[in-house]
Every structure is written in structure tokens, then in C-alpha cells.
GUVO-318761 format. One line per field, with one value per residue (C-alpha): x, z, y. Coordinates in steps of 0.25 Angstrom, whole numbers. Layout:
! GUVO-318761
X <- (X ...)
Z <- (Z ...)
Y <- (Y ...)
This chain:
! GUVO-318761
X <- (116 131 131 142 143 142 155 149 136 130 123 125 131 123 129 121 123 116 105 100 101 92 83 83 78 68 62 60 55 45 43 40 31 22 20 16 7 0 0 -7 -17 -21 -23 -32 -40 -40 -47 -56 -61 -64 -68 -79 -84 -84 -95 -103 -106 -120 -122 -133 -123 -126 -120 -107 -96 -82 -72 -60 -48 -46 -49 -63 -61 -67 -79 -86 -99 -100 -112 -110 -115 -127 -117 -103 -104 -96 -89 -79 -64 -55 -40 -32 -17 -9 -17 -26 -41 -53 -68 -76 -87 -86 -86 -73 -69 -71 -64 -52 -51 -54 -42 -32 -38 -32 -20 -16 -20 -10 2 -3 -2 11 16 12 21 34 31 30 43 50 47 50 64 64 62 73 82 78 79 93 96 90 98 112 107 105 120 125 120 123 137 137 132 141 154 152 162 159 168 181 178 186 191)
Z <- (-72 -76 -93 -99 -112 -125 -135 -148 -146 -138 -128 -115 -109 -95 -87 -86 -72 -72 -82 -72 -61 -69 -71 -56 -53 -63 -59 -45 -49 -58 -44 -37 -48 -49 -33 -36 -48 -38 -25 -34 -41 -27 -22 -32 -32 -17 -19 -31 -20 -12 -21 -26 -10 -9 -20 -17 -4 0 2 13 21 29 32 25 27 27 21 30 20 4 5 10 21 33 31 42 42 44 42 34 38 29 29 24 12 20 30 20 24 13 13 8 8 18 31 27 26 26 29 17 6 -1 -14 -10 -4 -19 -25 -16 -20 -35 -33 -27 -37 -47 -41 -40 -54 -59 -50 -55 -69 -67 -59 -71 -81 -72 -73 -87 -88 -79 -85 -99 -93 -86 -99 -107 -98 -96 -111 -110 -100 -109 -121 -113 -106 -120 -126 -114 -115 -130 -128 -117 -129 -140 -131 -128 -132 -135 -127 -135 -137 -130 -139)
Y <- (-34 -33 -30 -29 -23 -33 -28 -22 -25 -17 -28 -30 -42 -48 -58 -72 -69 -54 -62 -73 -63 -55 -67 -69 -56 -55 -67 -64 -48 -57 -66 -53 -46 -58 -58 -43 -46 -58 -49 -38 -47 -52 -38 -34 -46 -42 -29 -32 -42 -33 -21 -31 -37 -23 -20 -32 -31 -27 -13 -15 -24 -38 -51 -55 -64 -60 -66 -66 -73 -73 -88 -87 -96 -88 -80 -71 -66 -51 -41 -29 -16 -9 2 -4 3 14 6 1 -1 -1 -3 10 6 -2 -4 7 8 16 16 21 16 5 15 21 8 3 14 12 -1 2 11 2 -10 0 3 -13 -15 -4 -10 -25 -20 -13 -26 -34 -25 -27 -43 -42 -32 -41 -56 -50 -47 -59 -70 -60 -65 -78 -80 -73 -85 -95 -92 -91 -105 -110 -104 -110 -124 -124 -119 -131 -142 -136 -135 -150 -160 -175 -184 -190 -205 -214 -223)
């Protein structure tokens, strides 16, 4: 943003230009933080999911059926090993998995579960920090909108009367 220095005051001058720039971006940072926040909420609604199928199925195994999409169209019917318990794949990072127990199974995913928490939280923060920015300068707008129309109505002339 250009500033020019305000004579005696000590302020700084902002161009309206530099201001509804600013306003632009903000908006589209608070545009891109929400997806975030949405993408991080669905993730650990994700792994909760999982976390708790996890803990819930049988330990002696048997018949299930296997959801194969979020919106439970397409089920499968599947049997479960008696021994699953330590047979568990669990995703690690990008395209990485490992076979272990479903106890470390669990903790991994309690660990990752915490993870996404903390960034959500820290996410949260920013959106916070961000919109706070974001209504200053829309309230900086709105009162040089309202100078402006009011110099408009003040500076208005009535017509001469023809006569």
C-alpha cells in the first residue's frame, strides 16, 4: 500500500485505491481460510469415523458390510478375520501405510486427530485476525462512501426557476 505521511499529525494517508485493494484481498484470504477451516473440519470428522469403526468392531471377527462411499449408497458384505485385531492398515502420510494392531492403529490416529485439531485451531485464529482487518477497512470505506455522498447532497444546487 502506497502511505503518504499526514502533515503534523502524525498519521498516515492510504489511498482509497490501496484501501479497496486491500479489501479485495482480505476477502479472498478469508475466501481461502474458510475452505481450510471446511477441509480440516471434514478431515477430522474423517478420522473420528474411523477411530470409533475402529473400536467398535468385534474382536472375534465375522460377517460385516463394507461401506464403499460417504453416502452409504453401495454396501458389500465382507467377513472379518478372527484375527484383524493385528492386521490393521493405517494410513501414515501421503500414500503411506502400515499393517499393525488396531491399538497402535488407534494411537496413530489419536496422534494425527491432535495434530489437525491444533492446525484447525491455528486456522481459526488467522480468520479471526483477518476479518477483524477486514470490517476496519470496511468501516474505513463506509464512512468515506458516506462523506462522499454527503458532500454530493451538500454541493447540490436547486435549479434557477424559470420565470
Amino acid at each position: 500500500m502506497s502511505k503518504k505521511p499526514a502533515e503534523k499529525t502524525g498519521r498516515v494517508a492510504i489511498t482509497l485505491e490501496d484501501l479497496l485493494i486491500r479489501a479485495e484481498q482480505l476477502k479472498q484470504y478469508l475466501t481461502q481460510l474458510e475452505a481450510r477451516i471446511n477441509d480440516l473440519s471434514t478431515q477430522i470428522t474423517e478420522l473420528q469415523l474411523a477411530k470409533n469403526t475402529l473400536e467398535n468392531l468385534p474382536d472375534e471377527g465375522g460377517e460385516a458390510l463394507v461401506i464403499t462411499d460417504r453416502l452409504s449408497t453401495l454396501f458389500i458384505p465382507a467377513v472379518i478375520p478372527k484375527d484383524w485385531r493385528n492386521k490393521v492398515i493405517v494410513r501414515i502420510g501421503l500414500n503411506y501405510y502400515i499393517k499393525t494392531s488396531s491399538e497402535k492403529a488407534s494411537e496413530t490416529i489419536v496422534k494425527s486427530l491432535n495434530s489437525l485439531r491444533q492446525i484447525l485451531q491455528s486456522t481459526q485464529q488467522q480468520y479471526k485476525a483477518v476479518l477483524t482487518e477486514y470490517n476496519a477497512v470496511q468501516q474505513i470505506l463506509a464512512k468515506i462512501y458516506a462523506q462522499a455522498q454527503q458532500k454530493q447532497l451538500s454541493g447540490a444546487t436547486p435549479a434557477p426557476s424559470g420565470g
